[in-house]
C-alpha positions as CSV (number, residue, x, y, z in Angstrom):
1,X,12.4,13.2,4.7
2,X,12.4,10.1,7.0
3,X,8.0,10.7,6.5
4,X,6.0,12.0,3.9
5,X,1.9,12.7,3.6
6,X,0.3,12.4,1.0
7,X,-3.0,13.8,0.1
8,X,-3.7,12.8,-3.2
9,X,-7.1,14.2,-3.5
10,X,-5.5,18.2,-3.5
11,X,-3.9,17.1,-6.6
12,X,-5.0,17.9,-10.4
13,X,-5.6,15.1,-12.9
14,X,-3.5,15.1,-16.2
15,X,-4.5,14.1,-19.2
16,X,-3.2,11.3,-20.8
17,X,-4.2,8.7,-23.6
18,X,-6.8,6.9,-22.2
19,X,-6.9,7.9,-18.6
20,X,-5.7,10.9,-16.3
21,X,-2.9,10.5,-13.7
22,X,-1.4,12.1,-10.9
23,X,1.8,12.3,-9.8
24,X,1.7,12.1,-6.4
25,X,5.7,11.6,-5.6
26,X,9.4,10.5,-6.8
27,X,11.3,9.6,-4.0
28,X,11.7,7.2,-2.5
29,X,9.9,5.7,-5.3
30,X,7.5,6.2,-7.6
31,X,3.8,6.6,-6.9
32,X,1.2,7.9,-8.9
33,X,-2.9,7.7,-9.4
34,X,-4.1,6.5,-12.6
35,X,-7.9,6.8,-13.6
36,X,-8.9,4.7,-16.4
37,X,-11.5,6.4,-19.0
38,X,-14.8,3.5,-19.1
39,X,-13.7,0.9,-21.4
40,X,-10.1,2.0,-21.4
41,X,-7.5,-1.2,-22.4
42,X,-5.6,-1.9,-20.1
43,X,-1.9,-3.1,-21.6
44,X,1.3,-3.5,-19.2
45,X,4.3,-1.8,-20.2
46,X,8.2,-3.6,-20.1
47,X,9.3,-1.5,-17.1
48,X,12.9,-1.8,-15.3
49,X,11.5,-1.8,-12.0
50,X,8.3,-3.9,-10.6
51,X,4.5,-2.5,-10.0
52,X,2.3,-2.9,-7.8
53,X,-1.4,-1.5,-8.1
54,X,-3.8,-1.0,-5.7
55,X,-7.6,-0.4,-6.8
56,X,-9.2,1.8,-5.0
57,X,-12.8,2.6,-7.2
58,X,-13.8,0.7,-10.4
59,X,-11.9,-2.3,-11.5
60,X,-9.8,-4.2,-14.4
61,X,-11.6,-7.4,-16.4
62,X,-8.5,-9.2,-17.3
63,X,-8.3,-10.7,-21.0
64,X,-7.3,-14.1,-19.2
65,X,-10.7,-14.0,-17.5
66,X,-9.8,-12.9,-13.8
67,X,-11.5,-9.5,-12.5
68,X,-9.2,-7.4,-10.4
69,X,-11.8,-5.3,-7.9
70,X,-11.9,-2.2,-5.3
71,X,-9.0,-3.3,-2.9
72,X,-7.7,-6.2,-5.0
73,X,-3.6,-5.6,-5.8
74,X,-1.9,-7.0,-8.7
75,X,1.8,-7.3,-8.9
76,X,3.6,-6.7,-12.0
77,X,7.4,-7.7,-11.9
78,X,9.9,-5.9,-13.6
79,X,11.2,-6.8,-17.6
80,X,7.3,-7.8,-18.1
81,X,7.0,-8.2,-21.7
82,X,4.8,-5.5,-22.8
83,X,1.6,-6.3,-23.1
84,X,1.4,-9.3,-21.0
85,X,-1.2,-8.4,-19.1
86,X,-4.2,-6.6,-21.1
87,X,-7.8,-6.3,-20.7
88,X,-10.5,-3.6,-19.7
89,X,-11.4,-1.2,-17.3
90,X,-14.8,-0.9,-15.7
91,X,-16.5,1.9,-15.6
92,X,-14.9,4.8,-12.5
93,X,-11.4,2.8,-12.4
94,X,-9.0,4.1,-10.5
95,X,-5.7,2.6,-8.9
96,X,-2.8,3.7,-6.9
97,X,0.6,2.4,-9.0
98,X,3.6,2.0,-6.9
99,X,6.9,1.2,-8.6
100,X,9.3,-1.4,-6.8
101,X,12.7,-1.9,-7.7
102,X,14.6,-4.3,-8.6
103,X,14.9,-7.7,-7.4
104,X,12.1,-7.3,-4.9
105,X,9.0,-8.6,-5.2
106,X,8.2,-12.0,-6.9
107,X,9.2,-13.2,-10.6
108,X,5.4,-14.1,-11.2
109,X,2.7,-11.8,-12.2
110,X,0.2,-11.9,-9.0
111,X,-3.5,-11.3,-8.3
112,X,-4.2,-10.3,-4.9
113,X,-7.5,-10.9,-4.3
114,X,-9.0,-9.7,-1.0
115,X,-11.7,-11.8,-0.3
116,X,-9.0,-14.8,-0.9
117,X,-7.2,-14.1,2.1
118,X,-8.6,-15.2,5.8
119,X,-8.2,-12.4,8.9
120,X,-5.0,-14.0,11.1
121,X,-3.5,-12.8,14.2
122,X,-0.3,-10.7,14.3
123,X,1.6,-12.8,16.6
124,X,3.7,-10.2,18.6
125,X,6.5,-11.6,20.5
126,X,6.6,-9.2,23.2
127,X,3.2,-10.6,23.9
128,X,1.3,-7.3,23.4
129,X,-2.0,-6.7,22.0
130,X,-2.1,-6.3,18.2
131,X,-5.0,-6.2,15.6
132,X,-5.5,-8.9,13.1
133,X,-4.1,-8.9,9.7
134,X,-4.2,-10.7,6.1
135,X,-0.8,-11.8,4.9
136,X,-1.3,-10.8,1.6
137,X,2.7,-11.3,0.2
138,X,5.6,-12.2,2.6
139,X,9.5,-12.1,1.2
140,X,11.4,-8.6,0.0
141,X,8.0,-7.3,-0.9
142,X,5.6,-7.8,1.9
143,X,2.1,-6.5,2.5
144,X,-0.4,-7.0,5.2
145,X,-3.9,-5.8,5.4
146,X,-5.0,-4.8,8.7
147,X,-7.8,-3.0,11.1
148,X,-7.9,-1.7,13.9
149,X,-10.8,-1.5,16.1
150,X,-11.8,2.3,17.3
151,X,-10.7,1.0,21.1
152,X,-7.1,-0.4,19.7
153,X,-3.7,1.8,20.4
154,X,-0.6,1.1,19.3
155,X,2.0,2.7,21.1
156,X,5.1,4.0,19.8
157,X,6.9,1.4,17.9
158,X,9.3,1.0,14.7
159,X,9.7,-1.6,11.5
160,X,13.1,-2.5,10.0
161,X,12.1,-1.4,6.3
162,X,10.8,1.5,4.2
163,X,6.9,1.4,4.9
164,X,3.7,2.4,2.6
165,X,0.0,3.0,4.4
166,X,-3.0,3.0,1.7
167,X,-5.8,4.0,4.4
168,X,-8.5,1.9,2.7
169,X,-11.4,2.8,4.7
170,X,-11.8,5.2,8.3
171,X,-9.0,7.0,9.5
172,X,-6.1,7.0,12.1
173,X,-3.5,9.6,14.2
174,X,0.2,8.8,13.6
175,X,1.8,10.8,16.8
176,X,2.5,14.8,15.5
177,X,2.0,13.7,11.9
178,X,-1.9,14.2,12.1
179,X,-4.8,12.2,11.1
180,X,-4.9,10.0,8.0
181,X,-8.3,10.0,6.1
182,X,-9.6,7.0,3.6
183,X,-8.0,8.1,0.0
184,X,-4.4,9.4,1.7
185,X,-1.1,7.5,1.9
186,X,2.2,7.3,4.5
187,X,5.6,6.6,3.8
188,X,8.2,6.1,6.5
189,X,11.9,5.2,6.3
190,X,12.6,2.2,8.1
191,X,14.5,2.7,11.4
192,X,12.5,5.1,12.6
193,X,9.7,4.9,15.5
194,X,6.6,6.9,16.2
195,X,3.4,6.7,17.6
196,X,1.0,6.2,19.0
197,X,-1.3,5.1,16.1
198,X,-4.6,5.9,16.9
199,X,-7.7,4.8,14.9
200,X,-11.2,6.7,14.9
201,X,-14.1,6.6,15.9
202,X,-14.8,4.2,12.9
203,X,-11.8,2.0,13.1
204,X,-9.5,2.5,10.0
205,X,-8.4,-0.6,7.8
206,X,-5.1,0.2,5.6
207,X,-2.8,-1.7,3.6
208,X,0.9,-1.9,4.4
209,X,3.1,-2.2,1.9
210,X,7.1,-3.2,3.2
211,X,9.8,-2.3,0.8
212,X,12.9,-4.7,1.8
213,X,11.6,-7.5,3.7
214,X,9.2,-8.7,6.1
215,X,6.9,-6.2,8.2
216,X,8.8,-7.1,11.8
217,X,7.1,-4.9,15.1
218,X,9.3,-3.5,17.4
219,X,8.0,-1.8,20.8
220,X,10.4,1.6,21.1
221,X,10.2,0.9,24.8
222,X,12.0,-2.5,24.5
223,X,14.5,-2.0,21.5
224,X,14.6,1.7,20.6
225,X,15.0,2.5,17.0
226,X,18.4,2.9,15.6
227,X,17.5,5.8,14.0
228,X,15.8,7.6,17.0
229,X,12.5,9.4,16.9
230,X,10.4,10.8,13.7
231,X,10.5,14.6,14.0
């Protein structure tokens, strides 16, 4: 499918050592929900292919000292040694863990913190009205953080890679595909436009996650996608 919804809520926990997961999807990669047991160890696993975790409840105490909290991300890059990052999970933790392959994203293990970035604006250079963002990782692996006030539209536009929403807080209409709610995620295969994206009455924040390279915006209107319209 060139879009997926995902509802992750609709799905039941399994048990596992330690935690309970959900396996939300496969293709085009990986992406599950992991929550920790209180006072679970945490312990990263050698893995061929990079991770990134969102938190979205709880949070990790890392044995190095650093606290990873509710909308904090931590990348994980592939060939890890196992083990390399350990510590403890606080009590409700839960994260979203989205596997990246190889080479993309950074050799380094990174802590994303939220409160570390400050609110830019998204320079468009069509000169249109956008929403502000955090540039939270630029290269192969990029991800903004962004909101959009309830009076913001974005009309129908496209970006040149494979996309990932985490709607973080609120809620927002993608065209025909419905309204996204605070817990549920959106793929979309680069190439493809759609719109318009329109926030609730709350607003919506969300973090996109760009598989490939850099999160570029292109207005339909002025360069149509090359691979038409979402259906």
């Amino acid at each position: 499918m060139s879009w997926q919804k995902f509802h992750p809520d609709s799905l039941a926990w399994r048990e596992s050592e330690n935690r309970q997961e959900k396996l939300i999807t496969e293709e085009p990669s990986g992406l599950k929900q992991v929550m920790f047991n209180s006072g679970a160890t945490f312990n990263s696993a050698s893995t061929t292919y990079g991770v990134l975790l969102l938190v979205v409840s709880g949070g990790l105490q890392l044995d190095d000292g650093q606290e990873v909290k509710k909308e904090d991300l931590l990348w994980i890059p592939a060939r890890t040694e196992k083990g390399t990052v350990t510590g403890r999970c606080l009590a409700g933790t839960s994260v979203f863990e989205l596997q990246v392959s190889t080479p993309l994203g950074p050799a380094e293990i990174t802590l994303i913190k939220k409160q570390a970035f400050a609110w830019q604006s998204f320079d468009d250079p069509a000169g249109r009205p956008t929403q502000p963002v955090q540039v939270l990782m630029e290269g192969n692996l990029s991800i903004l953080r962004t909101r959009f006030v309830p009076e913001y539209t974005a009309g129908d536009h496209w970006h040149d890679f494979d996309t990932w929403y985490f709607i973080t807080d609120g809620d927002m209409r993608f065209g025909h595909e419905g309204v996204y709610k605070t817990g549920q995620v959106r793929q979309v295969t680069g190439g493809y436009s759609y719109g318009p994206e329109e926030p609730g009455d709350d607003g919506v924040e969300f973090v996109l996650v760009s598989i490939g390279g850099p999160v570029m915006l292109h207005w339909a209107d002025m360069e149509p996608a090359p691979k038409g319209q979402l259906q």
